[in-house]
C-alpha positions in Angstrom: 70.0 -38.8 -16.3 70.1 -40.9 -13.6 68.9 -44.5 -14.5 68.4 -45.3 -10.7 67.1 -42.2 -9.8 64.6 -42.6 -12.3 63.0 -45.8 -10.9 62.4 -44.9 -7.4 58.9 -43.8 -7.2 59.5 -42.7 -3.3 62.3 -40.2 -4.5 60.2 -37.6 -3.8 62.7 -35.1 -6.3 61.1 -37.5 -8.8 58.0 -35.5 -10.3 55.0 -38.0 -10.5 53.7 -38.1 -14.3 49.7 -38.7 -14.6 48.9 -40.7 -17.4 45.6 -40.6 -18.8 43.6 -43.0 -21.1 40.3 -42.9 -22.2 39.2 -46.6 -22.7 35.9 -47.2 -24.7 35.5 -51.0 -26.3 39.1 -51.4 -27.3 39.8 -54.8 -26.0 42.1 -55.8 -29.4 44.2 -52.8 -28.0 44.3 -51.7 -24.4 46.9 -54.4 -23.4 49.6 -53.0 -25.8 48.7 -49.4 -24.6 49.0 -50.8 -20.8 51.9 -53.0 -21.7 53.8 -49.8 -22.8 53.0 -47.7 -19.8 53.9 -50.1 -17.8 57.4 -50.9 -19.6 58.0 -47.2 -19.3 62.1 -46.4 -18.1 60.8 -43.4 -15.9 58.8 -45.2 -12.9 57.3 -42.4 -11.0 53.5 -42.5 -12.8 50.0 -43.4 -11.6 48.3 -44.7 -14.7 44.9 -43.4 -14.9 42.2 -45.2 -17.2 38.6 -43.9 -17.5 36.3 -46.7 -18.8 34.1 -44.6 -20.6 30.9 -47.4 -20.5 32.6 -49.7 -22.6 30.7 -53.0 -23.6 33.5 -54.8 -24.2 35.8 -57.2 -22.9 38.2 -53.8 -21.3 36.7 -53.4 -17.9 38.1 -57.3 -17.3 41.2 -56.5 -18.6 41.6 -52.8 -17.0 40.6 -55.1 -13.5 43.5 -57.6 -14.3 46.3 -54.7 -15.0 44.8 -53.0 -12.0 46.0 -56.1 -9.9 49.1 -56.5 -11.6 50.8 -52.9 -11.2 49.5 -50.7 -8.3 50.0 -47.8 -10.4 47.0 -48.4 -12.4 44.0 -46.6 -11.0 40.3 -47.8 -12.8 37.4 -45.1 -12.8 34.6 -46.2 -14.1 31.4 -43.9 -15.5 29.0 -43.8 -17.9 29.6 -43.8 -21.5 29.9 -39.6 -22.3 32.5 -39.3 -24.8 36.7 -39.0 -25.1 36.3 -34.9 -24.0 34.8 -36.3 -20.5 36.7 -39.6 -20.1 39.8 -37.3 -19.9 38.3 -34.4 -18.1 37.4 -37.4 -15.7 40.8 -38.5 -15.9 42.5 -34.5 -15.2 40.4 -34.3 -12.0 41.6 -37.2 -10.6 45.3 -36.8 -11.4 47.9 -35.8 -9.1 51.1 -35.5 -11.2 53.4 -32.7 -11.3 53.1 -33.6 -15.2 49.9 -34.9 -17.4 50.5 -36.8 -20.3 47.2 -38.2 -22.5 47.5 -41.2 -24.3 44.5 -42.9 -26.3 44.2 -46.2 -25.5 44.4 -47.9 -29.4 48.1 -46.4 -29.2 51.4 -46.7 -27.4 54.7 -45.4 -26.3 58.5 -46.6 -26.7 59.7 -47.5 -23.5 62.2 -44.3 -22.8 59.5 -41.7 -24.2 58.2 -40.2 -20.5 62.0 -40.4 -19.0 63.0 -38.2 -22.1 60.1 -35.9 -21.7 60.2 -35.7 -18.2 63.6 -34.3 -18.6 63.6 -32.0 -20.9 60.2 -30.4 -19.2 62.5 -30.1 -16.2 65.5 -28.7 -17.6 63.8 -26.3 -19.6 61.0 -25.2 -17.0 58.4 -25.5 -19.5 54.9 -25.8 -19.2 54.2 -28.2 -22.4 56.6 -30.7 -23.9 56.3 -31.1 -27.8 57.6 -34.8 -29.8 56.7 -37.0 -32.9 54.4 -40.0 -33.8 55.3 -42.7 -36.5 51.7 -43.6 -37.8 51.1 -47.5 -38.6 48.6 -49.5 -40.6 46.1 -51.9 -39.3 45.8 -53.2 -42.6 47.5 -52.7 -46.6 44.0 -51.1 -47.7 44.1 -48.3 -45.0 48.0 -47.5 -46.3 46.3 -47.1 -49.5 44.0 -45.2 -48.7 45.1 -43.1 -45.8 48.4 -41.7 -46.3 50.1 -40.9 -43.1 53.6 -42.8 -44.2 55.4 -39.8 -42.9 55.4 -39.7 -39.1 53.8 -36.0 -37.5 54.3 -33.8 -35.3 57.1 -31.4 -34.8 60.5 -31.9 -37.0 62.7 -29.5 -37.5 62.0 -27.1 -34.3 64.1 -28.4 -31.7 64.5 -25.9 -28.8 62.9 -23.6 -26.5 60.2 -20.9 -27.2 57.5 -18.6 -25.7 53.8 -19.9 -26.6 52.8 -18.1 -29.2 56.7 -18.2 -30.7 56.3 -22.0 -31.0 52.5 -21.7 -32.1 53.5 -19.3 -35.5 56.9 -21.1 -36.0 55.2 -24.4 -36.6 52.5 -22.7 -38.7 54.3 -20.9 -40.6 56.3 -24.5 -41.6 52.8 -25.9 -42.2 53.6 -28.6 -39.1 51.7 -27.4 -36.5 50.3 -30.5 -35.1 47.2 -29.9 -32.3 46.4 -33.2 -31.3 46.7 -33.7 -27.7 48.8 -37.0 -27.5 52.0 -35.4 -28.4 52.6 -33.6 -25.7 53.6 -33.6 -22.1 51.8 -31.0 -19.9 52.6 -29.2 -16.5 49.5 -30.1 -15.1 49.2 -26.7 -12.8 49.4 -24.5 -16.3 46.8 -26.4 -17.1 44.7 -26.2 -14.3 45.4 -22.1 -13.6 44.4 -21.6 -17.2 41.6 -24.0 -17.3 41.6 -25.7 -19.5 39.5 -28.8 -20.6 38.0 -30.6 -23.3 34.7 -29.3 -25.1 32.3 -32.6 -24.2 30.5 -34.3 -26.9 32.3 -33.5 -30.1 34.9 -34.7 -32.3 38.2 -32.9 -33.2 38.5 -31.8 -28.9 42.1 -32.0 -29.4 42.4 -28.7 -31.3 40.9 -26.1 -29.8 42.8 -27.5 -26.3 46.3 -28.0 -27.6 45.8 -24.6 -29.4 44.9 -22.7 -26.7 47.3 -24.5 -24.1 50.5 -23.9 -26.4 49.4 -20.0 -27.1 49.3 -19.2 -23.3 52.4 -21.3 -21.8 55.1 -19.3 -21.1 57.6 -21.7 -22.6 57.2 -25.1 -24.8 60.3 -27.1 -25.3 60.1 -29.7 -28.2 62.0 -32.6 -29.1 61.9 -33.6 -31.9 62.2 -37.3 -32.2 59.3 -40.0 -32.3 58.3 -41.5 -29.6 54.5 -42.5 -30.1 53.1 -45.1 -32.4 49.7 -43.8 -34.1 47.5 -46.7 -34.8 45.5 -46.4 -37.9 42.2 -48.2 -37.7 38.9 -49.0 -39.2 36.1 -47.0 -37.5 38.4 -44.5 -36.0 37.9 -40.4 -36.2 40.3 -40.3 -39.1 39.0 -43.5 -41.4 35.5 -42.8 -41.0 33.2 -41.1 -43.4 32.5 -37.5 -42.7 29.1 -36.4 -40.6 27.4 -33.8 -38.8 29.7 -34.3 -36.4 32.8 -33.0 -38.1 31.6 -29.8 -38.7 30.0 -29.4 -35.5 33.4 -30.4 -33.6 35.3 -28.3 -36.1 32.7 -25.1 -35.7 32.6 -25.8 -32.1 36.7 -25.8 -31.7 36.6 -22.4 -33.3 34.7 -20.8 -31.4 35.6 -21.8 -28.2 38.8 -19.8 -29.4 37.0 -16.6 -30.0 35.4 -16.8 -26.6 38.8 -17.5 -25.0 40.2 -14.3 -27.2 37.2 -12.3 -26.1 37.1 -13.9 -22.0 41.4 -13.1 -22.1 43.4 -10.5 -22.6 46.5 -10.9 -25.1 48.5 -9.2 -27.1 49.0 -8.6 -31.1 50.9 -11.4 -31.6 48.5 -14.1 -29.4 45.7 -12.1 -31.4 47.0 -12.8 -34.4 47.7 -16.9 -34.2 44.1 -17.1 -32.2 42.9 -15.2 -35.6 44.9 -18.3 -37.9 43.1 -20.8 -35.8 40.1 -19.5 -35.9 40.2 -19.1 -39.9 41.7 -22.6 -39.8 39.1 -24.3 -38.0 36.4 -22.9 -39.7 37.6 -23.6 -42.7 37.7 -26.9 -41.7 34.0 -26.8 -40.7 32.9 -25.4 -43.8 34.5 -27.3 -46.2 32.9 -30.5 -44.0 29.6 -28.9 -44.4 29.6 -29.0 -48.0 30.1 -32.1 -48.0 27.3 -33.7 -46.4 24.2 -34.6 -48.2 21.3 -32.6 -46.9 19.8 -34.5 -44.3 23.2 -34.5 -42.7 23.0 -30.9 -42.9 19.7 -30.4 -41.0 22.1 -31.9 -37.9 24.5 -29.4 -38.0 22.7 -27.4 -35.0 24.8 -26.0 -31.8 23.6 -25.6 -28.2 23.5 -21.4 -28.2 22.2 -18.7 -30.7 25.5 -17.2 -31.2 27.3 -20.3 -32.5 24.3 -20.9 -34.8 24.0 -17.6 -35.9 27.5 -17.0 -36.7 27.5 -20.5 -38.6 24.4 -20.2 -40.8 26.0 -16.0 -41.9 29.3 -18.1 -43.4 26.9 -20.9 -44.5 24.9 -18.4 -46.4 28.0 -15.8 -47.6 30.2 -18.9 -49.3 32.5 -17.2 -46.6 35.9 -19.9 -47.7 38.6 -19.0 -45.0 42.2 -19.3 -45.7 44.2 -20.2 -42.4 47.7 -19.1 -44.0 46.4 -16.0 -45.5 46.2 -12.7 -43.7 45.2 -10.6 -46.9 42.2 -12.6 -47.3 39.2 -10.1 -46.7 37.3 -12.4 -44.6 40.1 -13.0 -42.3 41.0 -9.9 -41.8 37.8 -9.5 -40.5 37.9 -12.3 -38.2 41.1 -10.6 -36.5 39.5 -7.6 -36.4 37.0 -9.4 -34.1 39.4 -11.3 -32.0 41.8 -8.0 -30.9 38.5 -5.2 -31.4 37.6 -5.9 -27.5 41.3 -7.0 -26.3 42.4 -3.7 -27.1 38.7 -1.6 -26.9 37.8 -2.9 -23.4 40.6 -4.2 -21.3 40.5 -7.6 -22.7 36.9 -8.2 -23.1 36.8 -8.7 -19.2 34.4 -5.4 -18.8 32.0 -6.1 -21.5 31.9 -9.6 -20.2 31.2 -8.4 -16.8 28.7 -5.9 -17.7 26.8 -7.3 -20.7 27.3 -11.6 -20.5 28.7 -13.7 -23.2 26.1 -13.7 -25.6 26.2 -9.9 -26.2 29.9 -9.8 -26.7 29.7 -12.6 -28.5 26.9 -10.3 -31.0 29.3 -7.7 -30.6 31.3 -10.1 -32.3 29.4 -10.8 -35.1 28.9 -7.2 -35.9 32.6 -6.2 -36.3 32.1 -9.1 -38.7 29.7 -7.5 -40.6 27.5 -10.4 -39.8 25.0 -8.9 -37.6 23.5 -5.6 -38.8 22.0 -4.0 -35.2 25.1 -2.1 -33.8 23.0 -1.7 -30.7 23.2 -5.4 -30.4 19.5 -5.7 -28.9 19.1 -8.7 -27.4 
């Protein structure tokens, strides 16, 4: 590629990248994150940092890189989580491409100009790469292991959606978090999609639900991110209510979006594996909280609670790799009955609301006994 090219931000053949970080009270980090961005080979970005309330010394520093490098834009709001710092950040972006990057991390210097090119070579709507994870300190290496850097490895290439979402499961690498990947920020917005607000674990259900719809997902497979492994971050610290809420919540965000759109078997079936996956996951959290933990585990509508409380209570343990479990067979059932029953869900959506498909739901899962689905 062409170096010069590259670095002329009025090209307008140059697509502008929107970079996004969510900046919450990490003043030990944010100038390494910026510092990267900023030393970035491919020119062409406007640098978007959301200063999610932070009580810190960031907003100064944001205020100083802001007058430094014109690229940096500051929006300042209320403290109301990572989901709507970057929601925040999406609805301000203008970029042919959106990238996220948290704001304890950072980038090598050629990592945008590679993935810029291979997005447009390869007309893709997502870009896949690699992290190499690093230690703040020897006691999180002992105790964390994350010595082998993540992501996608050994898939290098071009694929449909739901061809790169069952490759990389079926290797046991599928990676959903949302910092390792390069979007086409109009896929994203015609599909819309966005982070659930006020839970832990957003990344999932989004990257899960982006790379099942795009049309086609390159990856390269080289690392070009650096994970920062901290004290007091979502991976070090003890598990809460908060897991299995984010976890339970991420799951069935992708039964609604199964249900709300119309796919075929193969979608079905990887929406099914996630969904096993990530309740799994929110199970398995659940048991592990003592009980006044427990009492917290409540969601904001009757069908998510509902639907919770009938696995609670059945010892219902799903397998995310296993399509002969009983349970998860079950769970498939429910994700292609109304795709392939009524058009897609879209009718019985229109007619009856979410909350009587979702019961719907529930009975085909032989959790909810009324076939007439009274409400």
């Amino acid at each position: 590629m062409n170096r010069d090219f590259m670095q002329t931000p009025a090209n307008t053949r140059t697509p502008l990248v929107s970079v996004i970080v969510p900046v919450w009270n990490v003043e030990t980090y944010i100038r390494q994150c910026l510092d990267s961005l900023l030393a970035q080979t491919y020119r062409h970005l406007e640098i978007i940092c959301v200063n999610d309330g932070s009580t810190d010394g960031s907003p100064a520093i944001l205020a100083q890189y802001r007058e430094k490098d014109g690229r940096i834009v500051v929006i300042n709001r209320e403290n109301g989580g990572v989901s709507a710092a970057r929601n925040s950040g999406m609805a301000h972006a203008h970029g042919k491409y959106v990238y996220f990057l948290d704001s304890d991390d950072f980038i090598d210097p050629q990592a945008l100009e590679n993935l810029v090119r291979l997005a447009e070579e390869k007309a893709a709507d997502g870009v896949h790469f690699a992290t190499r994870p690093f230690y703040e300190s020897k006691d999180l290496r002992r105790e964390h292991n994350y010595d082998c850097y993540f992501g996608v490895r050994d898939l290098p290439g071009v694929y449909s959606g739901v061809e790169y979402v069952r490759a990389a499961r079926e290797r046991d690498s599928y990676t959903a978090v949302v910092w390792l990947a390069l979007w086409r920020r109009a896929y994203l917005l015609e599909n819309g999609f966005s982070f659930i607000e006020g839970i832990v674990h957003e990344d999932e259900p989004f990257v899960l639900l982006a790379d099942l719809y795009a049309g086609r997902i390159a990856v390269l497979p080289e690392a070009l991110h650096h994970y920062r492994i901290r004290a007091s971050s979502t991976v070090t610290s003890s598990i809460t209510h908060k897991n299995a809420i984010g976890y339970f919540r991420g799951a069935a965000a992708l039964l609604e979006r199964g249900l709300r759109t119309p796919c075929g078997t193969e979608e079905a079936t990887e929406l099914h594996h996630a969904f096993a996956r990530l309740t799994n996951k929110a199970t398995d959290k659940y048991r592990w909280l003592p009980a006044e933990e427990r009492e917290k585990v409540v969601f904001p509508n009757e069908m998510e609670n509902e639907l919770f409380r009938q696995i609670v209570d059945n010892a219902v343990y799903y397998s995310a790799y296993r399509t002969d479990h009983p349970v998860a067979f079950r769970i498939g059932q429910a994700a292609t009955w109304l795709p392939c029953k009524v058009m897609g869900g879209v009718r019985c959506l229109r007619e009856n609301g979410v909350k009587y498909t979702l019961r719907r739901c529930l009975y085909h899962l032989g959790l909810w006994e009324d076939e007439e689905c009274h409400l």
